[in-house]
C-alpha positions in Angstrom: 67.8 86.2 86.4 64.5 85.7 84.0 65.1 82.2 82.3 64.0 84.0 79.0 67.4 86.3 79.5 69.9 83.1 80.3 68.4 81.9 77.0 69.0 84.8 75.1 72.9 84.7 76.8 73.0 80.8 75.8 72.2 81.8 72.3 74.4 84.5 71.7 77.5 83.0 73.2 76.3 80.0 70.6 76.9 81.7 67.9 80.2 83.8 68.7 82.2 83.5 66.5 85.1 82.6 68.4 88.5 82.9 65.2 86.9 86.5 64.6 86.9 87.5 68.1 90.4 86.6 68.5 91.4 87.3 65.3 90.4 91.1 66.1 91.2 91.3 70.2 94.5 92.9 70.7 95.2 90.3 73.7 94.1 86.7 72.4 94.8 85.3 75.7 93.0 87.9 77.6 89.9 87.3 75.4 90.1 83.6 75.4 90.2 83.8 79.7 87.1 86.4 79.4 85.3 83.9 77.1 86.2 80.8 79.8 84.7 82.9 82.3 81.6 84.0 80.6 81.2 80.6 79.2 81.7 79.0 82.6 79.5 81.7 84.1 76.4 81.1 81.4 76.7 77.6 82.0 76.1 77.9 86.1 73.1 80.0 85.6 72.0 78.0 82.9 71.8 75.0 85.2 69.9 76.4 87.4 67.7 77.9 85.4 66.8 74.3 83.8 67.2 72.7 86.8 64.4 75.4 88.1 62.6 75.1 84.8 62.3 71.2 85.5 61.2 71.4 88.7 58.2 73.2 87.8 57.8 71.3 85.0 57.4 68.2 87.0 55.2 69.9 89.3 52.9 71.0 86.9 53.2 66.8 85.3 52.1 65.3 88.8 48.9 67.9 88.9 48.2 67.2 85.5 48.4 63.4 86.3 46.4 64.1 89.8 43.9 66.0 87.6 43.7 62.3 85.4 43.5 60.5 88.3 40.4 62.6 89.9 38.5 62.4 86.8 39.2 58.9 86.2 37.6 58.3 89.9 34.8 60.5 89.3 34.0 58.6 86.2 34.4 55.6 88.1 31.7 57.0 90.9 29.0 58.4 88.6 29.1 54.8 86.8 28.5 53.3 90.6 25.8 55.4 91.1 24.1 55.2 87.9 24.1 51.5 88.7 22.8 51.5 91.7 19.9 53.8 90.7 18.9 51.5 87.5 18.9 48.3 90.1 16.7 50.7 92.9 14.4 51.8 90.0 13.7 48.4 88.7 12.5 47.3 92.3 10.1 50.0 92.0 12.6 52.5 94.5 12.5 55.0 92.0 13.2 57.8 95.2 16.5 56.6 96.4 17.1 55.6 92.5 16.7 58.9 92.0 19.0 59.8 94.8 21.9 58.1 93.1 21.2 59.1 90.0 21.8 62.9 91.3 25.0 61.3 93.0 26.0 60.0 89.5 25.3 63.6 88.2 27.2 65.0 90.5 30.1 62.7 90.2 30.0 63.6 86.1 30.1 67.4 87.5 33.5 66.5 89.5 34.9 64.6 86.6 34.3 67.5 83.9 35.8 69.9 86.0 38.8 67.7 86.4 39.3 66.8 83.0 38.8 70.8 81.8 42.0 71.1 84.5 43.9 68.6 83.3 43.6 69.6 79.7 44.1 73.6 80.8 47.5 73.0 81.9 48.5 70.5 79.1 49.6 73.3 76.8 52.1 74.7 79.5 53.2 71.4 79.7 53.8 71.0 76.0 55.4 74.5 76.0 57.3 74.1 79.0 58.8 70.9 78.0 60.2 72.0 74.8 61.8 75.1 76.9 63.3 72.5 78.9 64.8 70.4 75.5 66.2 73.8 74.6 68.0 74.8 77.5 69.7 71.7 77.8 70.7 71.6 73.8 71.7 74.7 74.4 74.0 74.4 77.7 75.0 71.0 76.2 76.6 72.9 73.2 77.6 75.5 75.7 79.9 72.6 77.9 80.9 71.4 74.1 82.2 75.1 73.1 83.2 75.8 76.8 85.5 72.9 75.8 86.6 73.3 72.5 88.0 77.2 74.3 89.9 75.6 76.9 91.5 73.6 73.8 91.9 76.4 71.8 93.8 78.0 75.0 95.9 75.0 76.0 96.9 75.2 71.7 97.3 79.3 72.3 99.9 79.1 75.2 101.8 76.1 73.6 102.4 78.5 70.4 103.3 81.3 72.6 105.5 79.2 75.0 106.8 77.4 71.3 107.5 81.0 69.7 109.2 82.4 73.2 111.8 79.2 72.8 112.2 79.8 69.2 113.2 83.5 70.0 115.7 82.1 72.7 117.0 79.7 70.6 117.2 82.3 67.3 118.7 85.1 70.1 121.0 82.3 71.2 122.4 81.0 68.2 123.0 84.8 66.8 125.0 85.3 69.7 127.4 82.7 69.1 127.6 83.3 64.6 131.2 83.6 63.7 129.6 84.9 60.6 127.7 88.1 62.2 130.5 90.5 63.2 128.1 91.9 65.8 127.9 88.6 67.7 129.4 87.9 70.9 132.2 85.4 69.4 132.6 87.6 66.3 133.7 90.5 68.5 136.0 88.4 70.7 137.1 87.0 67.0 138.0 90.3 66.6 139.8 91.3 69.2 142.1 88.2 69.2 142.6 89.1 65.8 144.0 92.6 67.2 146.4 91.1 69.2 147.6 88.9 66.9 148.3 91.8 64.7 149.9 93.3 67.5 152.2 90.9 68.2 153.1 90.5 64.6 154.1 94.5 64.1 156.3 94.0 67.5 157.9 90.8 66.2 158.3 92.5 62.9 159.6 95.8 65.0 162.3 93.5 66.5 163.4 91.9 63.4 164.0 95.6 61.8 165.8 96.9 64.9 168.1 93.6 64.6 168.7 93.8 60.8 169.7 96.9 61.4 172.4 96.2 64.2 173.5 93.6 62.1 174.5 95.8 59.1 176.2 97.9 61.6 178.4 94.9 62.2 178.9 94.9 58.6 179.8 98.3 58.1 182.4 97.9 61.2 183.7 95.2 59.9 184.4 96.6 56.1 185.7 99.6 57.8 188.0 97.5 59.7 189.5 96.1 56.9 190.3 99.4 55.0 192.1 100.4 58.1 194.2 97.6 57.7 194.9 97.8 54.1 195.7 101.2 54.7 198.1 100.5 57.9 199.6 97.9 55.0 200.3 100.5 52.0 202.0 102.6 55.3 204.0 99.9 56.4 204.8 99.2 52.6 203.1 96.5 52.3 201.6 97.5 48.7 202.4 94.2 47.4 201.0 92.3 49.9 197.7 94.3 49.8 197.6 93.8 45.9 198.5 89.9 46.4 194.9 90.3 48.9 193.0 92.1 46.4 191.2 90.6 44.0 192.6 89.7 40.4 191.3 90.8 37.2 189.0 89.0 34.9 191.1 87.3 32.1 190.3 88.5 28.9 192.0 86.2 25.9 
């Protein structure tokens, strides 16, 4: 993958913003785990990419400093030279003074063409030096927002897990409201409260059917005594029956 591209990933995952996503995915644990993944995915490639980027970079450094070196030596030589020549010449060798002084020309060839190398690659350098300080602010803020996701989904699943309880403990306490007739305890309430009412109507049954048995006694018994009476007013016995009944109120 082009390093321009990996960029181009870096940025836009930079500058997601992450509350609207979620605020607008149907699934905000499904997105957070996609945005883990791409996150943790952008982040390889972006390491090798810099790590790639680096390399070359510090390939192209040690040329540039070879390049340096070289001309710095050539330098170096053509000053020999030119030395040696002015000490020849003033012997009167002006041919082999003239021999060095070519040497010394040449040597200021070699160092020109060194130092036009060295200074051709310096703006790649420059360039690909500051590519380099971007891709590692950007994967940087990529490990920081990589991070600040796997908060937000430790945070997400400790609502969910918090809200799952909450329902278990809401479901759990409605179950057991002696207030909501539709609860568990309010229809066993209920049903006590049947047989209760039950047992009252058969205790209240029983106490009608023994009432009633006991005014038949009552009835047998004032039916007794008007047999006897009347067995008394046969037998002659009025006086004795009038003697039993009751006397009059006294009136003065």
């Amino acid at each position: 993958m082009a390093k321009q591209s990996i960029f181009g990933r870096i940025s836009t995952l930079m500058k997601a913003n992450i509350n609207a996503l979620l605020d607008s995915a149907e699934d905000p644990q499904k997105m957070l785990d996609q945005l883990v993944r791409d996150y943790t995915n952008s982040i390889a490639d972006a390491e090798s990419a810099i790590a790639e980027t680096i390399g070359n970079l510090r390939l192209l450094e040690r040329d540039h400093q070879e390049d340096v070196q070289a001309a710095a030596e050539w330098g170096n030589k053509a000053l020999a030279a030119s030395r040696k020549a002015d000490e020849l010449r003033q012997v009167g060798n002006t041919t082999d003074a003239d021999k060095f002084d070519n040497l010394a020309k040449i040597a200021l060839q070699r160092q020109i063409s060194e130092e036009n190398e060295a200074r051709a690659v310096e703006p790649t350098i420059a360039s690909q030096t500051e590519v380099v300080a971007k891709l590692k602010d950007g994967l940087n803020g990529m490990k920081q927002k990589l991070e600040q996701l796997k908060s937000k989904r430790s945070e997400l699943l400790a609502r969910a897990k918090t809200a799952e309880a909450q329902n278990k403990v809401h479901d759990a306490v409605k179950s057991i409201n002696v207030l909501d007739p539709t609860s568990e305890l309010g229809r066993f309430e209920e049903k006590v409260r049947r047989q209760e009412a039950l047992a009252a109507g058969k205790q209240e049954l029983a106490a009608s059917s023994l009432d009633a048995q006991f005014e038949s006694l009552e009835d047998v018994g004032e039916l007794t005594e008007v047999e006897a009476r009347l067995a008394a007013l046969k037998s002659g016995g009025t006086s004795q029956a009038a003697i039993n009944a009751p006397s009059a109120p006294y009136t003065p």
